[in-house]
Backbone as CSV, one residue per row, in Angstrom:
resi,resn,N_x,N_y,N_z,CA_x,CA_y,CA_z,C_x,C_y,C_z
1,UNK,0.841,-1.181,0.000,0.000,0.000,0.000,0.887,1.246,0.000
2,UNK,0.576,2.204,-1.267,1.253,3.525,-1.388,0.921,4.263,-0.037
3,UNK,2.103,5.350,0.319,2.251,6.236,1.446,0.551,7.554,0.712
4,UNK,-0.293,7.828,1.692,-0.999,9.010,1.333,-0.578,10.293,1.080
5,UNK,-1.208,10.434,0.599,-0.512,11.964,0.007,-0.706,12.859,0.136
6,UNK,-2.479,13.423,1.279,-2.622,13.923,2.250,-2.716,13.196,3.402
7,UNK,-2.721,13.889,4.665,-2.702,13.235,5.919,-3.878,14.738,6.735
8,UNK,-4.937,14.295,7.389,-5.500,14.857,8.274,-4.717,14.957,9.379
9,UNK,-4.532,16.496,9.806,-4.093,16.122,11.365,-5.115,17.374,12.137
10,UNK,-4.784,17.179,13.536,-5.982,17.996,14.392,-4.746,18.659,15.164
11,UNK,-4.313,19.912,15.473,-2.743,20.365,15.758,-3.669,21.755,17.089
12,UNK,-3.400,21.682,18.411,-3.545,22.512,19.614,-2.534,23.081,19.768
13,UNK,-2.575,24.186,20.500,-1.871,25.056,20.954,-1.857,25.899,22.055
14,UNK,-1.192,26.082,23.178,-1.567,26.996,23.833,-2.214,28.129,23.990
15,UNK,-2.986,28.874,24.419,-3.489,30.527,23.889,-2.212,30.834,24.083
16,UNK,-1.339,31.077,24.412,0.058,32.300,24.690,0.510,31.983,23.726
17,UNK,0.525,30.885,22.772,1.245,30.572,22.066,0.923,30.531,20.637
18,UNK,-0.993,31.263,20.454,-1.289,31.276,19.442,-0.872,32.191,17.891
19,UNK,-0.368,33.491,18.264,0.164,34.240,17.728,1.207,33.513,16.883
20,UNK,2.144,33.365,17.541,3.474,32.654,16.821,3.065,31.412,16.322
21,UNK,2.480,29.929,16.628,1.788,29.645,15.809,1.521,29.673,14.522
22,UNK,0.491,30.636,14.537,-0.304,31.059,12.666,1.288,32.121,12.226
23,UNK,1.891,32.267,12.805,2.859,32.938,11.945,3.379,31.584,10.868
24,UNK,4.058,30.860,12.092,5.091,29.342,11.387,3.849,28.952,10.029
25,UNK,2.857,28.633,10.698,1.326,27.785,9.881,1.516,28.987,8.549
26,UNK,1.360,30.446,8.619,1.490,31.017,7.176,2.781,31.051,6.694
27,UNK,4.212,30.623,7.179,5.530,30.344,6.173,5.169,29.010,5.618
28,UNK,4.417,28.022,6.183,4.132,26.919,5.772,2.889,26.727,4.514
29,UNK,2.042,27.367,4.666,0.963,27.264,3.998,1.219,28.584,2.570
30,UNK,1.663,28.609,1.700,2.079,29.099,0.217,0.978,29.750,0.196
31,UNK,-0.348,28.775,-0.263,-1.283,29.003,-1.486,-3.026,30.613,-0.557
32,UNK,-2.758,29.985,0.865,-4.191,31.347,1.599,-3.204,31.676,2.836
33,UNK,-1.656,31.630,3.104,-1.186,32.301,4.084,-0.805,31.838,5.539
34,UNK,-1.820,31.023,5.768,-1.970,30.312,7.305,-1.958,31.160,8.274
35,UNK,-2.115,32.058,7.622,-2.022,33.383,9.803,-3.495,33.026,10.736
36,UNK,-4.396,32.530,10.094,-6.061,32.619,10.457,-5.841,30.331,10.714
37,UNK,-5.068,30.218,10.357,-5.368,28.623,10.911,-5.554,28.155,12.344
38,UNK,-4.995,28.661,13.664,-5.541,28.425,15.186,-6.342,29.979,15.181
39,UNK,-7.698,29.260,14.959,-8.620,30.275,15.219,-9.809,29.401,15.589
40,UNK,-9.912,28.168,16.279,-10.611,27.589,17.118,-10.508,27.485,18.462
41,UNK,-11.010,27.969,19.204,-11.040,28.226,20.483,-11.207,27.258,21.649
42,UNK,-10.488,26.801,22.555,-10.361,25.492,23.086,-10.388,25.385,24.623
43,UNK,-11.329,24.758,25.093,-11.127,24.580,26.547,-11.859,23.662,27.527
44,UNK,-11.081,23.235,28.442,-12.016,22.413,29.206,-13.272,22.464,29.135
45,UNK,-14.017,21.660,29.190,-15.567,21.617,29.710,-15.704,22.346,30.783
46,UNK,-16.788,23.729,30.793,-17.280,24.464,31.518,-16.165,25.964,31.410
47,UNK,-15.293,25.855,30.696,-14.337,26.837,30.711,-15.256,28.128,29.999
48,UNK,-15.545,29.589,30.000,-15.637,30.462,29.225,-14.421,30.969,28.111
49,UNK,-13.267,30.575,28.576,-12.098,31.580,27.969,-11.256,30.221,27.878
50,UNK,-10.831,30.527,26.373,-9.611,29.714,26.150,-8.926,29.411,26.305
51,UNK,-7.644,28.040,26.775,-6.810,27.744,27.096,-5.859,27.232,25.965
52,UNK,-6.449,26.909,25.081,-5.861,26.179,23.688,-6.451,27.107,22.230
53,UNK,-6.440,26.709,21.111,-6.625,26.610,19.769,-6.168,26.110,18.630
54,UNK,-7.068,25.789,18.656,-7.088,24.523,17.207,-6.824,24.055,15.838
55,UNK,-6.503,23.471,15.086,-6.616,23.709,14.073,-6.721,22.297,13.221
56,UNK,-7.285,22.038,12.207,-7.262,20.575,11.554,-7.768,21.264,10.387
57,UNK,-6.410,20.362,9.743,-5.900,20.322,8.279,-5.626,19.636,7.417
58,UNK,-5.437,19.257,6.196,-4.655,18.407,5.312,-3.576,18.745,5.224
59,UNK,-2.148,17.945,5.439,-1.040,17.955,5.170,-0.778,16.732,4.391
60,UNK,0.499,17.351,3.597,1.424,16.638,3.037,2.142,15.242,3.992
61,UNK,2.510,14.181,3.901,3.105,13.321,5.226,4.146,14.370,5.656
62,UNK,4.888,14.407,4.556,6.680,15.281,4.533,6.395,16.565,5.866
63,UNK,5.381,17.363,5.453,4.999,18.668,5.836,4.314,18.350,7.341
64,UNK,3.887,17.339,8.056,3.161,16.647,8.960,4.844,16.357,9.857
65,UNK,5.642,15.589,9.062,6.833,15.408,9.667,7.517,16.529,10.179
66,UNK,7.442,17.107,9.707,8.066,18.598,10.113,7.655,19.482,10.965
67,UNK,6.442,19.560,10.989,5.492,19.931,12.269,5.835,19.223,13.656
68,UNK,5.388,17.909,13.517,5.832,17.229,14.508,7.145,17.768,15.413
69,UNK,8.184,17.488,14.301,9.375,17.904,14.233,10.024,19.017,14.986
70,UNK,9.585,20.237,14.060,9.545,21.641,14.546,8.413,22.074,15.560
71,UNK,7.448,21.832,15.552,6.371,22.378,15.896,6.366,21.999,17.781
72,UNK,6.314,21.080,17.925,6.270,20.483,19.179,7.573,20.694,20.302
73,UNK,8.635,20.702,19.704,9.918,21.222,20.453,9.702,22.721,20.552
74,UNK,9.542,23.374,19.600,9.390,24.827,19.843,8.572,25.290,19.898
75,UNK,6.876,24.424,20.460,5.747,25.323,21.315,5.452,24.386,22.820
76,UNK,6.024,24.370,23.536,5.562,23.594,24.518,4.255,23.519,24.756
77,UNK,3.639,22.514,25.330,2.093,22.288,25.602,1.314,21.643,24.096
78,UNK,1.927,21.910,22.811,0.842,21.848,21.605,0.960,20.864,21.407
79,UNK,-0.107,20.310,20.686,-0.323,18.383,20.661,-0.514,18.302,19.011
80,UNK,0.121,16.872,18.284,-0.382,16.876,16.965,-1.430,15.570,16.965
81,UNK,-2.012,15.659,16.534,-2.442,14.154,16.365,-3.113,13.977,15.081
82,UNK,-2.499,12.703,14.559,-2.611,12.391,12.655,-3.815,11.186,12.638
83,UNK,-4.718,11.466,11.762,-5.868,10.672,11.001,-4.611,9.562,10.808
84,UNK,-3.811,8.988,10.404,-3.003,8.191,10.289,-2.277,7.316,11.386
85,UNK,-2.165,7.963,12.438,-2.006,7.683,14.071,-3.237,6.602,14.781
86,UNK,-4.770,7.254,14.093,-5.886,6.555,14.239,-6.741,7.638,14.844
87,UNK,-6.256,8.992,15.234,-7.139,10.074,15.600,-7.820,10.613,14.788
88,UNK,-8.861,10.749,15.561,-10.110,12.135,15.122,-10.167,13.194,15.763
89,UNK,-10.842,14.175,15.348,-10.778,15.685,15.906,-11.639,15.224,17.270
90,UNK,-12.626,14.229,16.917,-13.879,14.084,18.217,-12.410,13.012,19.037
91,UNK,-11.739,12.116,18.812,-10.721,11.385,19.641,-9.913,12.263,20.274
92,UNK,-9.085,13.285,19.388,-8.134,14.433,20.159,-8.259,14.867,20.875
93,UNK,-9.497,15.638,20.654,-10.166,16.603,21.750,-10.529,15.671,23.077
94,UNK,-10.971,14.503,23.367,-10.844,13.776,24.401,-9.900,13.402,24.978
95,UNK,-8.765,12.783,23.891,-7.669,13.096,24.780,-7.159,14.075,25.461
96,UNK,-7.174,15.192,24.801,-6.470,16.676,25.144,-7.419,17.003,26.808
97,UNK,-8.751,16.446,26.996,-9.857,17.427,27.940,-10.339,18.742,27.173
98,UNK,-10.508,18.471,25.922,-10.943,20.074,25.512,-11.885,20.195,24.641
99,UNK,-12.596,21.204,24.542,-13.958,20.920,24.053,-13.829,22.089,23.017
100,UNK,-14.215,22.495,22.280,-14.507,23.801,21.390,-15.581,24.984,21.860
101,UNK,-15.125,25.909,22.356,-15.770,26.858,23.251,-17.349,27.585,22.305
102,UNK,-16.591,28.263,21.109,-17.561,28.721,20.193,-17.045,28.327,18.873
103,UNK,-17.857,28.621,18.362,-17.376,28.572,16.216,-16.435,29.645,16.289
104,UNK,-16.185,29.140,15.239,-14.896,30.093,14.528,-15.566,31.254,14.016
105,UNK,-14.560,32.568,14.406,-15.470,33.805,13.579,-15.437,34.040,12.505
106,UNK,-16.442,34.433,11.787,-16.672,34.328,10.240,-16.862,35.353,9.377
C-alpha cells in the first residue's frame, strides 16, 4: 500500500502561544497564508475563555513530519495528532480534555 498523500491532522496550541503559531502555519501554507489557521477556540468543559486553539488540516506526510518535528519542540504544551495515528478531531479533543468553546469567527 502507497504512502498518502494527504494526511488529516488535528494540531492545539496553547493561547500564549497562538500568535506565533499562525505565523510558522502562514511560512508553511504558500497558497491562503496560514495566519487565520488556530482560530478555534479550546477549553475544558465548563471553561468560558480559552486555554488552547485549534486547528485541523490536510497535510502533506513530509509537511506533517516537520510539524511534529519543529512544531512540538518549539511550542511547549501543543499536541499533533494524525488521522493516520488513528485520531479524530472528536478522539483528540478527548484526549487533550478540551472541548470547542464557540465557532470560529466568520
Amino acid at each position: 500500500m502507497s504512502a498518502p498523500k494527504w494526511v488529516r491532522a488535528f494540531i492545539t496550541v496553547p493561547v500564549a502561544l497562538q500568535a506565533a503559531a499562525a505565523e510558522q502555519a502562514a511560512l508553511l501554507d504558500f497558497d491562503v497564508g496560514g495566519a487565520a489557521t488556530f482560530d478555534v477556540p479550546l477549553g475544558p468543559e465548563g471553561a468560558t475563555e480559552p486555554t488552547d486553539y485549534g486547528a485541523s488540516m490536510l497535510l502533506r506526510p513530509k509537511t506533517l513530519d516537520a510539524v511534529i518535528g519543529q512544531l512540538l519542540p518549539a511550542f511547549p504544551g501543543a499536541r499533533v495528532y494524525a488521522e493516520t495515528g488513528g485520531w479524530s478531531v472528536r478522539s483528540a479533543l478527548a484526549d487533550a480534555g478540551l472541548m470547542v468553546l464557540t465557532q470560529r469567527a466568520g
